[in-house]
N, C-alpha and C positions, 0 to 999 in steps of 0.2 A: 466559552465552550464552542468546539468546530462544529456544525453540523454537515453529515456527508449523508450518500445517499450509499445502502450498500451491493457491489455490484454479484457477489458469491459467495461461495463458503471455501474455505481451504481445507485440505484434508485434516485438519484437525478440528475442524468443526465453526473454528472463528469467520465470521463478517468479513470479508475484504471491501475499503474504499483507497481512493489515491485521495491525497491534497499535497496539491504543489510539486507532483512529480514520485512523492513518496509514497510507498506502499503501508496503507493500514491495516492492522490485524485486529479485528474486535470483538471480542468473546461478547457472546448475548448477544449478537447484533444477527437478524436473518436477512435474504438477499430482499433486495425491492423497498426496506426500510429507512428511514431516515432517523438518523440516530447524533443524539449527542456523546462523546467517548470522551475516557479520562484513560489516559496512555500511563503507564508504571516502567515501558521501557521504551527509549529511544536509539536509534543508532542513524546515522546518515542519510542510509536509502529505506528503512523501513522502521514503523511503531509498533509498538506492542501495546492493546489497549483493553478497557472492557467499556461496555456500553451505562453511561450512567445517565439518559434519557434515552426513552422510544419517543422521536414527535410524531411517526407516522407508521404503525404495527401492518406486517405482515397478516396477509389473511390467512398463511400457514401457522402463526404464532400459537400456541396453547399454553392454560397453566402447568406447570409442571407438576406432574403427581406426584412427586417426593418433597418434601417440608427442607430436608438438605443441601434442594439442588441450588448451585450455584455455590454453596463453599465449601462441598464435598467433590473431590479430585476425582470421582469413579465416572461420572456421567456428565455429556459436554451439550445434549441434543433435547435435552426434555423439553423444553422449550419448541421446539416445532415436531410438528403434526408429523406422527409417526409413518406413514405413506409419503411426505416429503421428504421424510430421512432415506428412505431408501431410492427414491428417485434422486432424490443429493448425491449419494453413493453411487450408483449408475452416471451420474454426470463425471464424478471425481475418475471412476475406472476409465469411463471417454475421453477425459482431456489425457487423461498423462497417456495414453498409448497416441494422441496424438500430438502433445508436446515433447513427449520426450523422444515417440519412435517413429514420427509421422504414417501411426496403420490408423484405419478402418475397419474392424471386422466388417465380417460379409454379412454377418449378422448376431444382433445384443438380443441373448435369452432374456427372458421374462424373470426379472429378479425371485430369486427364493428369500424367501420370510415367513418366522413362523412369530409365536406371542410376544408381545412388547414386554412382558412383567413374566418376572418371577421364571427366568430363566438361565440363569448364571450359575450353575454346578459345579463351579468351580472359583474360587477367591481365597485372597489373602488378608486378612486383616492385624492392622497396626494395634499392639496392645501399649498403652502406656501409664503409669501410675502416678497421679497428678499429687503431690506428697503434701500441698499448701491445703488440697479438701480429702484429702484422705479417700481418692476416690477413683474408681479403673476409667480409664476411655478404651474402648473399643471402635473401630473403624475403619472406613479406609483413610487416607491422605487428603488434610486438605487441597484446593488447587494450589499452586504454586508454594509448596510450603509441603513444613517435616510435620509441622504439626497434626495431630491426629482428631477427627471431624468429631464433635459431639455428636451422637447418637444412637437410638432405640431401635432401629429396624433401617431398610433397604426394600424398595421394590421390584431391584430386578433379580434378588436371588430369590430361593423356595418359600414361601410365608412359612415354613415349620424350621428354617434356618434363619430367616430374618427376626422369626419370632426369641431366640437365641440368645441376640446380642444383649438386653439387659440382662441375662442369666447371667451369661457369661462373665459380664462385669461384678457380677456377685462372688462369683464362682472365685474369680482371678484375684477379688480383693481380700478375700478372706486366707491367703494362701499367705504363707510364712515369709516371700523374697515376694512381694507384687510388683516392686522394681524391677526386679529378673527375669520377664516374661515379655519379651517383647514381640512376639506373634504367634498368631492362628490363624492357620490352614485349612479350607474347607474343601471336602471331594465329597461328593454324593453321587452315587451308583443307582442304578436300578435297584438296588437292594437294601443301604445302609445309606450311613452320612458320616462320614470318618473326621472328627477334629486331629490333626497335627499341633501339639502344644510347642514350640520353640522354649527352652525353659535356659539361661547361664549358669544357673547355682543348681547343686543337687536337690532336688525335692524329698520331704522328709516324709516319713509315715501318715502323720498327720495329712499333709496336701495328698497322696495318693488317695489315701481315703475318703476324700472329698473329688476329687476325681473318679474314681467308682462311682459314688454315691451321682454325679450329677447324672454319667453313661446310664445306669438304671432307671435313673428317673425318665430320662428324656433319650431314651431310644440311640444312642449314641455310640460309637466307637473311639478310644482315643488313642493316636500313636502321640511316641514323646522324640522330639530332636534336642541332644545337651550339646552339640557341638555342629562339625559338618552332618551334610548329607549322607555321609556312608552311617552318619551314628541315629539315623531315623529305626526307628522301631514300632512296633506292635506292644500295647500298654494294655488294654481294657477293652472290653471280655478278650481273655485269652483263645478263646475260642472263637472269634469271629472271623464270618467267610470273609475271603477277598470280596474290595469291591468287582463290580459288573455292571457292565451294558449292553445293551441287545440291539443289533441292525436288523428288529425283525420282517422286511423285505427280501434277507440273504437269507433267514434261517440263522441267525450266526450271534453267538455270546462273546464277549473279550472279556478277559479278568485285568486289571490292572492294580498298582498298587497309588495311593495317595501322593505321589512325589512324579509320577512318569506321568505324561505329555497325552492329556487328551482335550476333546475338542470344551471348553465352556459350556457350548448350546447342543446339546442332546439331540431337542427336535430337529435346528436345522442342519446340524450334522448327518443325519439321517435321510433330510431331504438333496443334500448335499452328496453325498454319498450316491444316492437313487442319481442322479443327474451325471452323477461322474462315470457311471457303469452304463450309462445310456450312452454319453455319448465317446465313450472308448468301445462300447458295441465289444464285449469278448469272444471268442468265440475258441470251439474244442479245435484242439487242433494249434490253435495262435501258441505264442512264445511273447511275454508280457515282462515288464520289467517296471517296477514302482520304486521309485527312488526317493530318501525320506522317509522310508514306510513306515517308520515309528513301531506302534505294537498291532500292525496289521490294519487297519481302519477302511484303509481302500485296498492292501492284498489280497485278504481273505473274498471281500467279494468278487474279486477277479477271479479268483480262484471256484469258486462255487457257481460260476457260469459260467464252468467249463474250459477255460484258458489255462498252460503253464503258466507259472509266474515267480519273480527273481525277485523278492524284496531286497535293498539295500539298504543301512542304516547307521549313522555314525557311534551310538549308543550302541557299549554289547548287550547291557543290561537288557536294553529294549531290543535288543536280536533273539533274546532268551525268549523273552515276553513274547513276541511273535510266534517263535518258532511252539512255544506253548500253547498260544491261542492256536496255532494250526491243529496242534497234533486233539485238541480241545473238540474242534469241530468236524475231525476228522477227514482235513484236508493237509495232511505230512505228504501226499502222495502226489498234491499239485503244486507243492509250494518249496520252495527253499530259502533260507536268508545267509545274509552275511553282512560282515561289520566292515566300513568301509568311510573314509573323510572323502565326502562327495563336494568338500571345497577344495580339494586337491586333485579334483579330476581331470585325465586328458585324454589325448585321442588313442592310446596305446594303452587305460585303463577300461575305457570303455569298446574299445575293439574286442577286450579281453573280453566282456559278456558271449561274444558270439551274435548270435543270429536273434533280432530283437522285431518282433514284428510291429509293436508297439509302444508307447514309452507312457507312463503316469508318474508325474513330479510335485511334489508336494512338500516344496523348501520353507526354511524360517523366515522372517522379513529380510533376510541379507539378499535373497534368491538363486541363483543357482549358473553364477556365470561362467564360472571353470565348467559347468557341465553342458551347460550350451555349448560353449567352447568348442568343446572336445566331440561335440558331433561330425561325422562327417559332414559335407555340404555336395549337393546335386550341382553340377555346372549348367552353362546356359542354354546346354546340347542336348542336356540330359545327363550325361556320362557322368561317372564318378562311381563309388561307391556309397550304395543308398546308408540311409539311417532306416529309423522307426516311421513310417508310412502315414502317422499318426501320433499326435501326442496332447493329453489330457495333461495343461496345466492347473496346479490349483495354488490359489497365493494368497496371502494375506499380507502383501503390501504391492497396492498400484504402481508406484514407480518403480520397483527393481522386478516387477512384471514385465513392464514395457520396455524396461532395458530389454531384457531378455528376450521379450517377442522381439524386437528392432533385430537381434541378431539372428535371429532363429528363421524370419523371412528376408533379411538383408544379404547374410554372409551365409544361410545355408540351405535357403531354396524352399522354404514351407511357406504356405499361406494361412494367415489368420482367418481360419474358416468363423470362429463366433467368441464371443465372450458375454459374460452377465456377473453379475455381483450376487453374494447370500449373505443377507442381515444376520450376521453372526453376533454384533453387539449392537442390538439398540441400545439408544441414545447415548452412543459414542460415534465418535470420528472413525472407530473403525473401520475398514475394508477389506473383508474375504471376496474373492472372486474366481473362478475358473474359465479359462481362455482354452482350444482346440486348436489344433494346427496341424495341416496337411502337406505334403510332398507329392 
């Protein structure tokens, strides 16, 4: 066995050491450790390893509170001290806007973070029926592997959903096809906890009935998917409200449905949100444009601080959703949306907005490079014509962040006035972060 000593973490949560020129990757391994590793993949310039000795533990090390971690796929960071995960994260946002765009904010916010457990509102898990014990697994994914993790609970979703999963495995094994069930989907609302059953074969009287019977027992709602997306539905109580969430800082309620694009973390959604309206500062009077805006998240509160505002969205579905949640909160009168592929954008799409006094972008991990693009850019004189005066990014992936900041003060005249990171997934490799930028 090599021992190396390890010098970071990568954004996926792994160890990095060199030996011999070669880059190490080592899951389990924290920075400042000396570790024995057993590698499972090699390639020329770099290894892929996990750490099968600590000789010398990090003082960030802790036990991990879940009994699965390490060969359940969902969590990479339990293992270090949850205030070092987020100073990780702030490090990882640092480097890549200085490796890949060589900026400096003028200044790094003070990371947002709210509870390390029992906050995941949002998951998928793998159902699979093990035929040899006659018996369900429920889970998420092991690492590196189809297989699906033995176990009884989770600590980062709600203890009355984690408390779930052996049900469920009751639930699923008693049903007529338990081969045919190969996932459940969970959304919890401010209000409800919606399961999504994925089912291949039709379900017969008997399984519905047991499916009622669990929603009754255990507070539950079920929709059912026998095919694609479009064939999602509402199962059990027929009567139940949509889910909901509340940004009670705006005043403001969203309804969504179980399949449409909300944030996992509730709370730091929330605090994330408060940070984004601070520092786009709206004001009556201003002309705002949030691009990505999904089912309003960050329009609406621009909206209710007095700003017009242009939601844009490549889902019509979630152009409805918005334009619902507006008319919801009783802001149809500041808000408009439309349906639009903001990955095909250019400067004769975006000239078409008009007069945009501000910009809020809030892309998928690909990020948003047709739409920088298509910004004007300020010359060195001044001259030109302006863009947005201001722009609130929000991202959840550091490198195609700093692509974008690189162009956004290289080729079109803004300065990266601050950036910060919000622990959106403890103890994962995750990275949400929101950057500012000025002209």
């Amino acid at each position: 066995m090599t021992l190396v000593t390890i010098e970071s973490l990568d954004n996926e949560g792994r160890g990095i050491a060199h030996v011999e020129g070669k880059v190490i990757f080592i899951e389990g391994a924290l920075p400042g450790e000396q570790v024995e590793f057993s590698s499972y993949r090699r390639k020329p310039s770099y290894e892929q390893a996990v750490a099968s000795r600590i000789v010398r533990a990090s003082s960030q090390r802790v036990t991990p509170a879940c009994p699965y971690f390490g060969v359940c796929g969902g969590c990479a960071l339990q293992h270090l001290h949850v205030g070092s995960q987020t100073a990780a994260k702030q490090r990882v946002l640092e480097d890549a806007l200085w490796h890949i765009a060589r900026l400096k904010p003028e200044q790094m916010y003070p990371p947002i973070a709210g509870s390390a457990w029992g906050y995941r509102y949002r998951a998928r898990f793998s159902a699979r029926w093990v035929a040899k014990k006659e018996g369900m697994l429920i889970g998420f994914r092991e690492k590196r592997s189809s297989f699906v993790t033995v176990m009884d609970s989770c600590a980062v979703l709600p203890p009355a959903v984690a408390a779930l999963i052996p049900e469920l495995k009751s639930l699923l094994g008693k049903m007529s096809a338990p081969d045919q069930l190969p996932q459940i989907e969970v959304a919890v609302g401010d209000n409800q906890t919606v399961l999504l059953l994925r089912h291949m074969a039709p379900l017969r009287v008997a399984d519905e009935t047991l499916l009622r019977q669990f929603a009754d027992a255990h507070q539950v709602v079920w929709f059912l998917q026998s095919k694609g997306p479009d064939t999602v539905a509402l199962f059990y109580p027929e009567d139940a409200p949509s889910l909901m969430y509340a940004l009670p800082d705006f005043d403001l309620t969203f309804l969504f449905s179980p399949t449409e694009f909300t944030q996992v973390n509730p709370g730091v959604n929330r605090m994330l949100v408060r940070r984004a309206m601070a520092l786009l500062n709206p004001q009556p009077g201003e002309r705002i444009v949030d691009l990505f805006c999904g089912l309003g998240n960050f329009t609406l509160p621009i909206a209710r601080l007095g700003a017009t505002v242009v939601g844009i969205e490549g889902s019509a579905a979630l152009v409805r959703r918005a334009e619902e949640n507006a008319a919801r909160n009783g802001l149809s009168g500041q808000c408009s949306f439309a349906e639009a592929n903001l990955f095909e954008a250019t400067e004769a799409s975006f000239a078409a907005l008009g007069k945009v006094d501000k910009l809020l972008i809030d892309p998928p991990r690909e990020g948003a490079l047709a739409l920088v693009n298509a910004l004007p850019a300020v010359c060195a004189d001044g001259q030109g014509k302006l863009g947005p005066r201001r722009i609130v990014y929000v991202s959840c992936n550091p490198a195609t962040l700093a692509r974008d900041a690189g162009i956004l003060v290289n080729d079109k005249g803004y300065t990266l006035k601050g950036a910060g990171i919000a622990s959106m997934f403890p103890h994962t490799a995750h990275v949400e972060s929101i950057a500012v930028f000025e002209r």
